[in-house]
Backbone bond lengths (Angstrom), bond angles and torsions (degrees), N, CA, C in turn:
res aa  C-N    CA-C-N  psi(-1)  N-CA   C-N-CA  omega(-1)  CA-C   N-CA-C  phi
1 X - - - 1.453 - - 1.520 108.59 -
2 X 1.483 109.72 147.73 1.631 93.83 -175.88 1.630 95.06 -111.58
3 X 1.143 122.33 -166.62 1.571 128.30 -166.42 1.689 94.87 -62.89
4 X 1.754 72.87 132.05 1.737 108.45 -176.80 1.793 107.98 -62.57
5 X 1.451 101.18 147.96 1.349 107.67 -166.13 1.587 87.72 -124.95
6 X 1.245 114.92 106.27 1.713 116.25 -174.37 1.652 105.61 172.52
7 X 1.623 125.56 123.17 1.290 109.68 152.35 1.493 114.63 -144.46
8 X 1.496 109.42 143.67 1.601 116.97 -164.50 1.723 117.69 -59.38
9 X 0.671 113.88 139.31 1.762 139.78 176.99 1.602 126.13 -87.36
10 X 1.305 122.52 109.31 1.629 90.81 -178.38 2.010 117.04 -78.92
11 X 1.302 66.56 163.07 1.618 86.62 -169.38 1.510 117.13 -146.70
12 X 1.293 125.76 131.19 1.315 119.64 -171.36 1.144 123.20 -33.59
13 X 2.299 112.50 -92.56 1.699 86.13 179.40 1.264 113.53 -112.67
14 X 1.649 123.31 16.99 1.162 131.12 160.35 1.512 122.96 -84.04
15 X 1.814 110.06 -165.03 1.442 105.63 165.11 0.851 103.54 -126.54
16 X 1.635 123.80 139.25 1.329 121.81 160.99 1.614 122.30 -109.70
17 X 1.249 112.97 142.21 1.641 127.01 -165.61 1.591 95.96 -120.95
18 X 1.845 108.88 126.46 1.483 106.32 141.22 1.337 111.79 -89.42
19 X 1.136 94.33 155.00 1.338 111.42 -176.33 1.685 122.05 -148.50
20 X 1.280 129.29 128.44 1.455 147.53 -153.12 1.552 129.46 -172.74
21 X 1.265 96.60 131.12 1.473 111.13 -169.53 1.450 115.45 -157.12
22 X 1.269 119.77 153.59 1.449 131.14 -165.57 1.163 109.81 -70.25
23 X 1.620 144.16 -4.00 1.384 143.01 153.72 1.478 115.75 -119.01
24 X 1.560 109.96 -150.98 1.458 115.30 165.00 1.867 86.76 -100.98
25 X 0.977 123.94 -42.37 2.141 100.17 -165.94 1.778 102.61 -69.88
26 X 1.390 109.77 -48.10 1.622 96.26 144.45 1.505 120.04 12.98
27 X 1.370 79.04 -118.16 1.612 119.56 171.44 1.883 113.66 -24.07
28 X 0.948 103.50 -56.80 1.401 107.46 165.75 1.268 124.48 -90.25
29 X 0.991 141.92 15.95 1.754 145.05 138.00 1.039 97.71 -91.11
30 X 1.228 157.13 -54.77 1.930 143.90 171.28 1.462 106.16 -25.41
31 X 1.950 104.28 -45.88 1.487 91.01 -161.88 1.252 120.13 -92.46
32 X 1.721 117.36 -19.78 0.953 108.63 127.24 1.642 163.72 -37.54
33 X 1.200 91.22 -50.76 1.910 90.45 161.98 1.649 107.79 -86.97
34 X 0.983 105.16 16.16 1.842 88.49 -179.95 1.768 93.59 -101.76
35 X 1.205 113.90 -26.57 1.272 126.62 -156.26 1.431 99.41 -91.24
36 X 1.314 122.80 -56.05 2.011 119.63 149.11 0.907 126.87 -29.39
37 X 1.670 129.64 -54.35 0.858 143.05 179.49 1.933 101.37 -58.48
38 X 0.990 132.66 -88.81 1.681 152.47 133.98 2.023 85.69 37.75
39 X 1.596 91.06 -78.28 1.582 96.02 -166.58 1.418 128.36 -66.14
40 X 1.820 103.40 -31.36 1.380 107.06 -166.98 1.561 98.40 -96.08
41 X 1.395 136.37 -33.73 1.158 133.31 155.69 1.665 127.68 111.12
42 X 1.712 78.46 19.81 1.646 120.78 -171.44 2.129 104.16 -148.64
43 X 1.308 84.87 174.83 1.526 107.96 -160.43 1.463 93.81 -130.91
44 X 0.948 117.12 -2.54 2.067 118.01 -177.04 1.748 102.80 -45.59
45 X 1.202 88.59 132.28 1.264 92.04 167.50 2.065 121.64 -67.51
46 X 1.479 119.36 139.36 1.115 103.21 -165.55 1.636 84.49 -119.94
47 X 1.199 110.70 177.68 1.443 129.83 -171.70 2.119 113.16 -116.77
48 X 1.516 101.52 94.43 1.824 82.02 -177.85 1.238 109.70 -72.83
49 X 1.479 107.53 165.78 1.531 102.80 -177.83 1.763 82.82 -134.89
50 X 0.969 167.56 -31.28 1.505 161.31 -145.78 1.879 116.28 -154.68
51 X 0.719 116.31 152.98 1.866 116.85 172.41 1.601 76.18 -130.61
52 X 2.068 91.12 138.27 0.841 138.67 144.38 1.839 123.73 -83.98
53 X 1.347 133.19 140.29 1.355 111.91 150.90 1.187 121.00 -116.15
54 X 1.953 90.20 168.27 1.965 103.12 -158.30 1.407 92.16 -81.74
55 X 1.314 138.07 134.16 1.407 141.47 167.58 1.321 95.25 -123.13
56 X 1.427 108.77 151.27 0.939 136.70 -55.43 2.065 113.35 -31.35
57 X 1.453 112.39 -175.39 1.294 88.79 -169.24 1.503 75.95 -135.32
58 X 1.174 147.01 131.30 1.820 147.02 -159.45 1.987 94.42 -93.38
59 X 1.039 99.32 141.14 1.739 115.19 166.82 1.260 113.68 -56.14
60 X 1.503 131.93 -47.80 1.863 138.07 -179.85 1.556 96.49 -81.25
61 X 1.318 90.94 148.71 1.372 128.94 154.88 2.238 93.44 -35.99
62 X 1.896 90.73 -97.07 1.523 91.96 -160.52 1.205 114.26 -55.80
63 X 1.446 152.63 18.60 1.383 164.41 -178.36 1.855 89.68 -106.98
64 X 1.286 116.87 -73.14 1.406 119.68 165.35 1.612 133.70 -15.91
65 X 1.853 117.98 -41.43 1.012 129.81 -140.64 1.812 75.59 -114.99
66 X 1.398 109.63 -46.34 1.648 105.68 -163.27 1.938 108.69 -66.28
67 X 1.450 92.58 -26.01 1.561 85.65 -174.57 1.651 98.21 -118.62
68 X 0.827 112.30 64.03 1.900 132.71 166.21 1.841 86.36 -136.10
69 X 1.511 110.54 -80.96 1.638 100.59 -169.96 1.696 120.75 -65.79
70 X 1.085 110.94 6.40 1.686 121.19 174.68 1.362 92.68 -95.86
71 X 1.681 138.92 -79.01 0.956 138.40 -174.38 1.996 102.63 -34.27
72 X 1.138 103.44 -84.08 1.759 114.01 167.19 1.955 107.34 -2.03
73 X 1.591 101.57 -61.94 1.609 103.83 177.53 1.186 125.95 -88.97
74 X 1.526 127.02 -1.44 1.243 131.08 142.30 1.374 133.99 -49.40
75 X 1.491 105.35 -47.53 1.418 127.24 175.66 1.812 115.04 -62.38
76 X 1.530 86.00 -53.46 2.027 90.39 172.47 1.522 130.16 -70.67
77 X 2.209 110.69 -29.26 1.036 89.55 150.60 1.307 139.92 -121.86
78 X 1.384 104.27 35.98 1.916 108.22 171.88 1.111 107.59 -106.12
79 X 1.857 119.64 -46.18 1.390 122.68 -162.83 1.675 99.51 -81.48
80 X 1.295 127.82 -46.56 1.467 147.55 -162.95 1.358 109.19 85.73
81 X 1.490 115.98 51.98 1.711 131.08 175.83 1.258 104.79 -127.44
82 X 1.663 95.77 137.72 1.703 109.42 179.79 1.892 95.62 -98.35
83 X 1.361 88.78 147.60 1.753 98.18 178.68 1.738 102.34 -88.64
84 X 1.451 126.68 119.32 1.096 127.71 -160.15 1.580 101.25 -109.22
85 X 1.170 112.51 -8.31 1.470 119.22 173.19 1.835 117.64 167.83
86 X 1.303 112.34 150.55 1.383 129.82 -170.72 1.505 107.57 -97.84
87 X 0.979 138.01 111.19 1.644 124.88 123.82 1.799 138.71 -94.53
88 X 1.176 104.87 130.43 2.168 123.14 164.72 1.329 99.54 -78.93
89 X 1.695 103.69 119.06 1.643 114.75 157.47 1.470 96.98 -120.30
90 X 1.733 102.97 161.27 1.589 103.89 158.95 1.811 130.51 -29.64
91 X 1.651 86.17 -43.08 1.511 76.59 177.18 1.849 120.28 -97.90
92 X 1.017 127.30 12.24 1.495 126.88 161.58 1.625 100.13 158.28
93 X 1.581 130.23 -129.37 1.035 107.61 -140.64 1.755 83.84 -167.07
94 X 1.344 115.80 150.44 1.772 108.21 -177.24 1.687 96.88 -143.64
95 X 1.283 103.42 153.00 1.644 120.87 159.17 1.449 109.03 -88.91
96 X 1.514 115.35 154.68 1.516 107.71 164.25 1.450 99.45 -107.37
97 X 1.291 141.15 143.37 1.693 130.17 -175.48 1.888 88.98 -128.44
98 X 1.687 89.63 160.42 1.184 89.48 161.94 1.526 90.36 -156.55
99 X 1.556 117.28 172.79 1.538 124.97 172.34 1.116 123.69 -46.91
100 X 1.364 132.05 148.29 1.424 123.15 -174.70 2.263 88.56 -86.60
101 X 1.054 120.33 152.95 1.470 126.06 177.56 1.859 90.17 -73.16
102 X 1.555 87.87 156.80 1.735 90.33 175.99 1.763 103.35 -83.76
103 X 1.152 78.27 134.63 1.503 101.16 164.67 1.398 124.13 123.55
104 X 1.862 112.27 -29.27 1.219 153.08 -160.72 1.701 97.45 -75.75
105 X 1.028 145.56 91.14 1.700 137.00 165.77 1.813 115.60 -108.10
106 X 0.530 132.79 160.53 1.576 139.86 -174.12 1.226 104.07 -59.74
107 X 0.817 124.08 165.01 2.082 147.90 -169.34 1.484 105.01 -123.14
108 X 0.946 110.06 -34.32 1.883 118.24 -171.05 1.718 118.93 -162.93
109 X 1.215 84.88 126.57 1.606 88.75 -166.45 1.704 90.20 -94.45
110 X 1.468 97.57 140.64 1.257 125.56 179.59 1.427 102.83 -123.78
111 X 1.868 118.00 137.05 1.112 104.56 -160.37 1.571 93.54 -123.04
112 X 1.232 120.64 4.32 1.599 115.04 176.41 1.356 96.43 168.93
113 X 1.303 110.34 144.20 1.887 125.46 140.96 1.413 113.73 -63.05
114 X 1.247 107.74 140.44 1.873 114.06 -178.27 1.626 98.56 -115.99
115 X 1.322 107.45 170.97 0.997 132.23 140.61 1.354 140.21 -38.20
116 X 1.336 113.57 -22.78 1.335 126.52 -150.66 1.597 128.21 -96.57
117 X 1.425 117.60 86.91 1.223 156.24 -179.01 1.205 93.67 83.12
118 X 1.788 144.65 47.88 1.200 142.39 169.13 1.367 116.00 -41.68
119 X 2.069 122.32 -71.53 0.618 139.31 161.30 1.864 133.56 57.93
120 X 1.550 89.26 35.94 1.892 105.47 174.49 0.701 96.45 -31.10
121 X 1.498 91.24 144.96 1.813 115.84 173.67 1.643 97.08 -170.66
122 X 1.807 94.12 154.30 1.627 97.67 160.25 1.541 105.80 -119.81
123 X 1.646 81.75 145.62 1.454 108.23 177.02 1.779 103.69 -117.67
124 X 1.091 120.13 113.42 1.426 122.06 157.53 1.652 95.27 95.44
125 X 1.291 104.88 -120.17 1.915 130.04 172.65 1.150 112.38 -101.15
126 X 1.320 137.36 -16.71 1.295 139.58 166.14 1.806 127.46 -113.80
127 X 1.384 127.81 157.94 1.346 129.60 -166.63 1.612 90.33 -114.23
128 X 1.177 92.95 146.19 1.881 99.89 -177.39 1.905 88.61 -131.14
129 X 1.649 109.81 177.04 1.356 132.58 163.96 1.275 99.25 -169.62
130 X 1.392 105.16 142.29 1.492 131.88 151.50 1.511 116.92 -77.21
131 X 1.301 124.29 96.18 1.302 137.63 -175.43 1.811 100.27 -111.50
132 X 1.400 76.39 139.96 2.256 105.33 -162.46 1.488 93.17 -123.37
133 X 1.563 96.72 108.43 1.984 96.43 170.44 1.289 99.64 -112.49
134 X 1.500 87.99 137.30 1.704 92.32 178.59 1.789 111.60 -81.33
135 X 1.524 114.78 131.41 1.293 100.47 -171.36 1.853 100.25 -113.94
């Protein structure tokens, strides 16, 4: 992934992230690494070592984005793997994970991406969303 396209918003007792990028896989690695970034409380570069895939893989865009960064925080806090990057193929959609380094544990637990006024869209040459993590 090259430098993240995402910056946080205040918001009462959640967080809110814009988020934007020049496609839809774009778009969903921003919200992913914005959302890593968010929990672990750093920008370190991490190292993948394996892809997982997202099954089911949803038809929309904002169905798309919620279960890429849900899947993403499943992985960091059950398995203890950071998602180091996303790819969309015809046939569904993968994380790349790798180990979290020892010592490294989360800063803020985030317990899901919502729904809540997400609402992809393109504006101009690029697609943006307002993504709401519940913390």
């Amino acid at each position: 992934m090259g430098r993240p396209r995402f910056r946080t918003l205040a918001h009462g007792a959640d967080l809110r992230v814009a988020i934007w990028g020049d496609d839809e896989r774009e778009l969903i690695c921003n919200a992913v690494r914005a959302t890593m970034t968010l929990a672990l409380g750093t920008n370190m570069p991490f190292e993948g070592r394996h892809r997982v895939a997202i099954r089911p893989w949803p038809e929309d865009l904002a169905s798309r984005l919620v279960r890429a960064v849900n899947e993403a925080l499943f992985a960091l806090y059950v398995r203890h793997e950071v998602a180091t990057d996303f790819e969309a193929t015809a046939g569904g959609a993968t994380l790349e994970l790798g180990p979290l380094p020892a010592g490294v544990v989360p800063e803020l637990e985030v317990k899901a991406a919502t729904y809540h006024d997400l609402r992809p869209r393109r504006r101009g040459d690029r697609l943006g969303a307002m993504l709401t993590l519940d913390v």
